[in-house]
N, C-alpha and C positions, 0 to 999 in steps of 0.2 A: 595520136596514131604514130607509130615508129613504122616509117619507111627503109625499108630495105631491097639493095642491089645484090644479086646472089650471079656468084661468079664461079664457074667450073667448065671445064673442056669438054665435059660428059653431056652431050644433051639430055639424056634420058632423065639425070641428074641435076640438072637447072631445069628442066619443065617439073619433075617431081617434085622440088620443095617450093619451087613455086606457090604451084597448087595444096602443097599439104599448108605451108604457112599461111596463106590467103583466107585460112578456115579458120583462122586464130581469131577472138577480137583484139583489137589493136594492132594488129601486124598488118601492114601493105607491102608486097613485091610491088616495085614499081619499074622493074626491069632487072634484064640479065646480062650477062657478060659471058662469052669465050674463051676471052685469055687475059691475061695481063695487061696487054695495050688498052682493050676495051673496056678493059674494068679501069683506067685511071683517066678515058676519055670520060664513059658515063660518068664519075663519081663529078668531073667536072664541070658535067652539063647538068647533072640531075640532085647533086647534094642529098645523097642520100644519109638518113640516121645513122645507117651500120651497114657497110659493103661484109658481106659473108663470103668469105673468102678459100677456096679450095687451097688447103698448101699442098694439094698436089700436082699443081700447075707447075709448069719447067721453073717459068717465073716467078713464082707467089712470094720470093722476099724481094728481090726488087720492085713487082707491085706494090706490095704494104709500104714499103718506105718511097714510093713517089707521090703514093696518096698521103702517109704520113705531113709530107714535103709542101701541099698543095697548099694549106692553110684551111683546108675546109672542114668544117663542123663533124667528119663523119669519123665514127667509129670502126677500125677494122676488127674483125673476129675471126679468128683463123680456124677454118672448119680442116677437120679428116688430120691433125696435128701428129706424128707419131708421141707419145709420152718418153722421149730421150732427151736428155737436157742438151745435148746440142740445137736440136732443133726448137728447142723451146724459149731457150735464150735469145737463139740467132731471132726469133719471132718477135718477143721483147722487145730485146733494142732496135728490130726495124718499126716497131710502135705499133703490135701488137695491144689491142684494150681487152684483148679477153679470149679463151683457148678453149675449143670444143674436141676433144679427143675422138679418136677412129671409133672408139669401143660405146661412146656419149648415144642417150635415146632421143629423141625426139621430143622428149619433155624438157630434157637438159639441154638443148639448141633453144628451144623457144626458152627458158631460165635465161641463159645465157645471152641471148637478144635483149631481154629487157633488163638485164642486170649492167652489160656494158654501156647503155643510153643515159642510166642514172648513175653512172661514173663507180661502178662497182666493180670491183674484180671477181668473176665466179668459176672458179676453174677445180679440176678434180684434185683428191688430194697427191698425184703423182705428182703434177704438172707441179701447185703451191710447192712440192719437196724442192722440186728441180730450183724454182724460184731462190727458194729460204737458200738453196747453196750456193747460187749463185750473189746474196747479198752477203752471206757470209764472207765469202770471196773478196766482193769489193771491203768488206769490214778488215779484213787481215792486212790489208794494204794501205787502209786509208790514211795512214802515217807517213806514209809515200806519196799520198796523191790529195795532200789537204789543199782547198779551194779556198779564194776568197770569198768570206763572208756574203751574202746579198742582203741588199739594201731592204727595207721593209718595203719598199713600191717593188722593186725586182722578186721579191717571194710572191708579192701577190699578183706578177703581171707573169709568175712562172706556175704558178696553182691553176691558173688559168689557161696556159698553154696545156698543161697534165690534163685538164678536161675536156681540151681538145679544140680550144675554141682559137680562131683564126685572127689575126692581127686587127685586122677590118674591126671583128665581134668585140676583141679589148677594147679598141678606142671608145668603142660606143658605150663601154659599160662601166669603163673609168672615166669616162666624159673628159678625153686627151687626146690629142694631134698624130693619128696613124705614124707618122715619123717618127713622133716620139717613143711609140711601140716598140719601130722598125728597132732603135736604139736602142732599148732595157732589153730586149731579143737578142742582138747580137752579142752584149755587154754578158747577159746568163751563160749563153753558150761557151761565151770564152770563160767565166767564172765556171762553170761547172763542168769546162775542158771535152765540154759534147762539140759538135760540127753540126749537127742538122734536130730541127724540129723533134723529128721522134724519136729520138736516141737521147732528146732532154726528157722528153714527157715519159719513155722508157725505165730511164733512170729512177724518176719521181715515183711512179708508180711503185717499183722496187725498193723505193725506200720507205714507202708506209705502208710496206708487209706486217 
């Protein structure tokens, strides 16, 4: 069952997909949000699968990247996206896992729920352009901006942030001392010249376009 928090200003519009998602098998709303603050309160009491996320909200990229920030298991999905590659990037690197456009059906929101859960990218092909030029981008420069190598435990303690999983979820699943997490964590970030959480797993993503 993928649990989902669905977050918009719009009442009419967080009781609507509520109730249309809840008809799906496999989908659970198991709460809604108002605004930004509430959507990174719930996300933290409730651990949802995928916070579905209004970027029509004032807030909706400082949301994404606190939820990003938190360490918890949940996928963001940026619903109502306009297809501009500013705001598609800016989505991206706030750790963005997946982009439902304005224009998107309702067959393509539920697609896209359960696309981003299983670490997939499922986005339209506007959205993928914006993407591909923006890696293009980092590709022109990256003579400019070559990283140090990481170590074979830091690629796979960085594969594993990319999917989203929370320092806590490493330890347990490389059978290692959280601290020592905290430290291949910080050590990436510096190696890969990111600052926060979603802006590494951001990157990753974009790099196996």
């Amino acid at each position: 069952m993928i649990t989902i928090l669905v977050a918009t200003s719009i009442r009419l519009y967080r009781e609507g997909l509520s109730d249309t998602l809840a008809r799906y098998d496999g989908l659970s709303v198991i709460g809604t949000a108002a605004s930004g603050a509430e959507a990174i309160e719930r996300v933290g009491a409730m651990q949802p699968d995928v916070l579905l996320l209004d970027m029509q909200l004032s807030d909706g990229l400082r949301t994404m990247t606190a939820v990003s920030e938190l360490g918890a298991n949940t996928r963001v999905l940026a619903l109502a996206i306009p297809e501009r590659e500013r705001e598609i990037v800016a989505c991206a690197e706030a750790g963005a896992a997946g982009f439902v456009p304005r224009e998107a059906s309702l067959a393509d929101l539920v697609q896209a729920l359960r696309s981003v859960v299983r670490g997939e990218l499922r986005c339209s092909p506007a959205v993928a352009q914006c993407l591909l030029r923006r890696v293009r981008a980092l590709a022109s420069t990256s003579g400019q901006d070559d990283h140090e190598p990481l170590t074979p435990r830091q690629r796979q303690i960085a594969e594993l942030v990319r999917r989203g999983l929370s320092n806590k979820e490493i330890a347990v699943q490389l059978h290692i001392e959280l601290s020592t997490v905290k430290n291949h964590v910080h050590s990436i970030l510096e190696k890969m010249r990111v600052q926060r959480r979603g802006q590494l797993a951001a990157k990753l993503r974009l790099a196996t376009l």
